[in-house]
C-alpha positions as CSV (number, residue, x, y, z in Angstrom):
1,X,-22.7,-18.5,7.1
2,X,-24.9,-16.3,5.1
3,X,-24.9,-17.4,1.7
4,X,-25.3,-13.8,-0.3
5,X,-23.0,-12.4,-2.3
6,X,-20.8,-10.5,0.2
7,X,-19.3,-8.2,-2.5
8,X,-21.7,-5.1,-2.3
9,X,-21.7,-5.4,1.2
10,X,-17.5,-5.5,1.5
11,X,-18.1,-2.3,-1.0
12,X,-20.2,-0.6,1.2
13,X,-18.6,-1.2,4.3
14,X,-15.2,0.2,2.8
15,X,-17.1,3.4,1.4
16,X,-18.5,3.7,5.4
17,X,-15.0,3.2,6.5
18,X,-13.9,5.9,3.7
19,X,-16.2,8.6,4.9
20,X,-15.2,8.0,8.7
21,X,-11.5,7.7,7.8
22,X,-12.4,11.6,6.4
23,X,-13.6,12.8,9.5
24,X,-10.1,12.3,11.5
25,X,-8.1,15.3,12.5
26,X,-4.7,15.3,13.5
27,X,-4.8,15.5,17.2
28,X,-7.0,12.8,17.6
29,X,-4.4,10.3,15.9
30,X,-2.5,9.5,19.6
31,X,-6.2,9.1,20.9
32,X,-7.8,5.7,22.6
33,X,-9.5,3.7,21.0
34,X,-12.1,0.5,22.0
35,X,-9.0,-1.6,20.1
36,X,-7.3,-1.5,24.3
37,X,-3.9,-2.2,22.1
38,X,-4.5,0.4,19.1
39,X,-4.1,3.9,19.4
40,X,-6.3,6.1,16.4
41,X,-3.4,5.9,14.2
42,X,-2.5,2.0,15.0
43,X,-6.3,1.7,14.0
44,X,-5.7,3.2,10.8
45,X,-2.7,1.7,10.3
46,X,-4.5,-1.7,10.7
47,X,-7.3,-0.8,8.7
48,X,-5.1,0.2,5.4
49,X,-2.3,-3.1,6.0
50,X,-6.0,-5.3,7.0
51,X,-7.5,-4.3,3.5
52,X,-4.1,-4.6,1.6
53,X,-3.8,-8.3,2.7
54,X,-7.2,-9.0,1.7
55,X,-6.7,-7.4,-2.2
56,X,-3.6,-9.6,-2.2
57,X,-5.8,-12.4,-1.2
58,X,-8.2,-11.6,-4.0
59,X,-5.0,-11.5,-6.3
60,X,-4.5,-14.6,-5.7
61,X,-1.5,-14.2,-3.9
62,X,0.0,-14.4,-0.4
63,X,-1.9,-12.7,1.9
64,X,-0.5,-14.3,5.0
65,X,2.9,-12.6,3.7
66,X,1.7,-9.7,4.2
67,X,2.0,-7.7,7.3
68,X,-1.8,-6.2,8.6
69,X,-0.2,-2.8,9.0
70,X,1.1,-0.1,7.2
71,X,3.3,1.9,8.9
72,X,4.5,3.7,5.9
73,X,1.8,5.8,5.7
74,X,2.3,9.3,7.1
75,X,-0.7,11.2,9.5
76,X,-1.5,12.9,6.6
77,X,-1.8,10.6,4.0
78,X,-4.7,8.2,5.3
79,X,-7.5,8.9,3.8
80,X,-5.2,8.5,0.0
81,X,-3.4,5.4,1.6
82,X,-6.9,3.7,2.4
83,X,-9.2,4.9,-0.9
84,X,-5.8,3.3,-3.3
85,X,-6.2,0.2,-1.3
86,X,-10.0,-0.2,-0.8
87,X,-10.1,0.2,-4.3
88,X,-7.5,-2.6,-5.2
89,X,-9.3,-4.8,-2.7
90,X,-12.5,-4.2,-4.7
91,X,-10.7,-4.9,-8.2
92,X,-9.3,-8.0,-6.8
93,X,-12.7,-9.2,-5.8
94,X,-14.9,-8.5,-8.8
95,X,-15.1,-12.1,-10.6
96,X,-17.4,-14.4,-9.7
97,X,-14.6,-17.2,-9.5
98,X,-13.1,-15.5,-6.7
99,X,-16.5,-16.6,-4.5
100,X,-15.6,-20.2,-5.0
101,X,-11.8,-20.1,-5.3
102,X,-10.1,-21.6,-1.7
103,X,-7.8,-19.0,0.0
104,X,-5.5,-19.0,2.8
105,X,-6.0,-16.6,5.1
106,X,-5.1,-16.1,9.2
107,X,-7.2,-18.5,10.2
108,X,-7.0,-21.3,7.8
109,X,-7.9,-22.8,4.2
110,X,-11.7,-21.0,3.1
111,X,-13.9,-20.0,0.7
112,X,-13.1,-16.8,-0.8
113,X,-16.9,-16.0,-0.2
114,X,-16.2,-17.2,3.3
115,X,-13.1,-15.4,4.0
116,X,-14.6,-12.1,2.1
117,X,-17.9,-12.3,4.6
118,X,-15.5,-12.2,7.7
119,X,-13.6,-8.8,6.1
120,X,-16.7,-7.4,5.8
121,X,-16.8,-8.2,9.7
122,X,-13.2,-6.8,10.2
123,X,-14.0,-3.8,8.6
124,X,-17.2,-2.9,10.0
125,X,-16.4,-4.0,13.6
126,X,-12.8,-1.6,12.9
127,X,-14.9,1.5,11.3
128,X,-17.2,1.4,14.3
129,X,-13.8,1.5,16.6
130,X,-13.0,4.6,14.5
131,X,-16.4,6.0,15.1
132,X,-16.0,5.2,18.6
133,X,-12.3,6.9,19.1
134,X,-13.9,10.0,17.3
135,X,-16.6,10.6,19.0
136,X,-19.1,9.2,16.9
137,X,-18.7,11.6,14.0
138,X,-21.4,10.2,11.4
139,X,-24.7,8.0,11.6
140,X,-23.1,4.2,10.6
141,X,-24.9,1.9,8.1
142,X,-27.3,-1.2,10.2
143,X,-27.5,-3.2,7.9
144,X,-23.7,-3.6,7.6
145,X,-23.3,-4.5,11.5
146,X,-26.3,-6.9,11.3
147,X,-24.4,-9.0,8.7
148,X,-21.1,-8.8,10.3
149,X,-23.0,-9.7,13.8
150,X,-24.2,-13.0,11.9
151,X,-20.3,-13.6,10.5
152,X,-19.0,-12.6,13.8
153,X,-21.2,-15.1,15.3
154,X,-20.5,-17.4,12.6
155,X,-16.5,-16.8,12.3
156,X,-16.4,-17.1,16.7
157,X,-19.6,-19.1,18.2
158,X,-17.6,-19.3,21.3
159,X,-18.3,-16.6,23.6
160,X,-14.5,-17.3,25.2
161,X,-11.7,-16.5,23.5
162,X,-8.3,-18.2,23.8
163,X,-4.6,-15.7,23.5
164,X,-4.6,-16.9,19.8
165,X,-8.0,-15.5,18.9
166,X,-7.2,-11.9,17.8
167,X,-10.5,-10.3,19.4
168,X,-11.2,-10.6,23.5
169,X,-14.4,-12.8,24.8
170,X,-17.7,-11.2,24.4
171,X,-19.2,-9.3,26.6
172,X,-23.0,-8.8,27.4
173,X,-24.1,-6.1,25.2
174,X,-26.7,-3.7,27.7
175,X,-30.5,-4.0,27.0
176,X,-31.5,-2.4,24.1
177,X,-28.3,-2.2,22.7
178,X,-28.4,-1.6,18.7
179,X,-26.4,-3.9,16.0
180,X,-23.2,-2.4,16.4
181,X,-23.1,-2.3,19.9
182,X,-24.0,-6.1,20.0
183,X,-21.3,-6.6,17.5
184,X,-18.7,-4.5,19.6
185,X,-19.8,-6.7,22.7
186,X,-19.5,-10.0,20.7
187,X,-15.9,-9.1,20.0
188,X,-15.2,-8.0,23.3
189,X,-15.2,-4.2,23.4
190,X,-16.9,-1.8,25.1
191,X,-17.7,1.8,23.9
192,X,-15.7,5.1,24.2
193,X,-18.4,7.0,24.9
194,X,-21.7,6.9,26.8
């Protein structure tokens, strides 16, 4: 695993996901997504409950305990429900004793550094299904899909994916295909749009 600091990257991933979370308008909230089981608003849903568990992992507390979706949150409140918890997530992360500290989270006992590089995977690879489910509204950042391509890579070397893995076997990204579309491939999606 890549051994920098994952923090400002986390930060600027959750800023990207902020400014496409911005960009949603209310009839594209029952629309598809490259998440086959998520519609838009499942997506966000996942997104706000994803990043919630993650500041209560940075707490210190029980992240495992806490469900990876927020259903509370009404179709008008998203962009509010995500910038209050993106910005817990990043208060919870700030000390430098959090990199070392072991956490629990889904998939076993890790680093926190460990556990924060993979969120800055989940978030990335989940702001580019946003992007993808609205029609690519704004230029996304490369240098935050070529880290979460090396965790992705790192967090799932296998290629096939067993029921328990939550993202599908990869899939050959086409020629020429940038970072985030070899990311979206390596977790098994495909785009929206051409």
């Amino acid at each position: 695993m890549n051994p920098i600091d994952p923090r400002p990257l986390y930060a600027r991933a959750t800023e990207q996901a902020a400014t496409v979370i911005k960009t949603v308008r209310p009839e594209q909230l029952a629309g598809p997504t490259p998440c086959t089981e998520f519609d838009v608003r499942t997506l966000l849903s996942h997104i706000v409950g994803g990043t919630r568990r993650i500041a209560v992992i940075g707490e210190g507390g029980d992240g495992l305990a806490v469900r990876p979706f927020a259903d509370e949150v009404g179709d008008d409140s998203w962009t509010a429900a995500y910038d209050e918890v993106r910005a817990r997530a990043l208060a919870a992360w700030e000390g430098d004793d959090r990199m070392a500290a072991t956490v629990r989270v889904p998939w076993g006992e890790v680093s926190g550094r460990h556990a924060l590089s993979t969120y800055v995977m989940e978030i990335v690879a989940h702001t580019w299904d946003l992007s993808e489910a609205l029609g690519r509204p704004l230029e996304l950042d490369p240098e935050l899909a070529e880290f979460s391509l090396a965790a992705a890579r790192h967090a799932l070397p296998a290629a096939e994916r067993d029921d328990y893995t939550p993202f599908d076997s990869a899939r050959r990204a086409p020629e020429g295909a940038g970072l985030y579309a070899e990311l979206a491939a390596w977790l098994g999606r495909e785009p929206l749009t051409a």
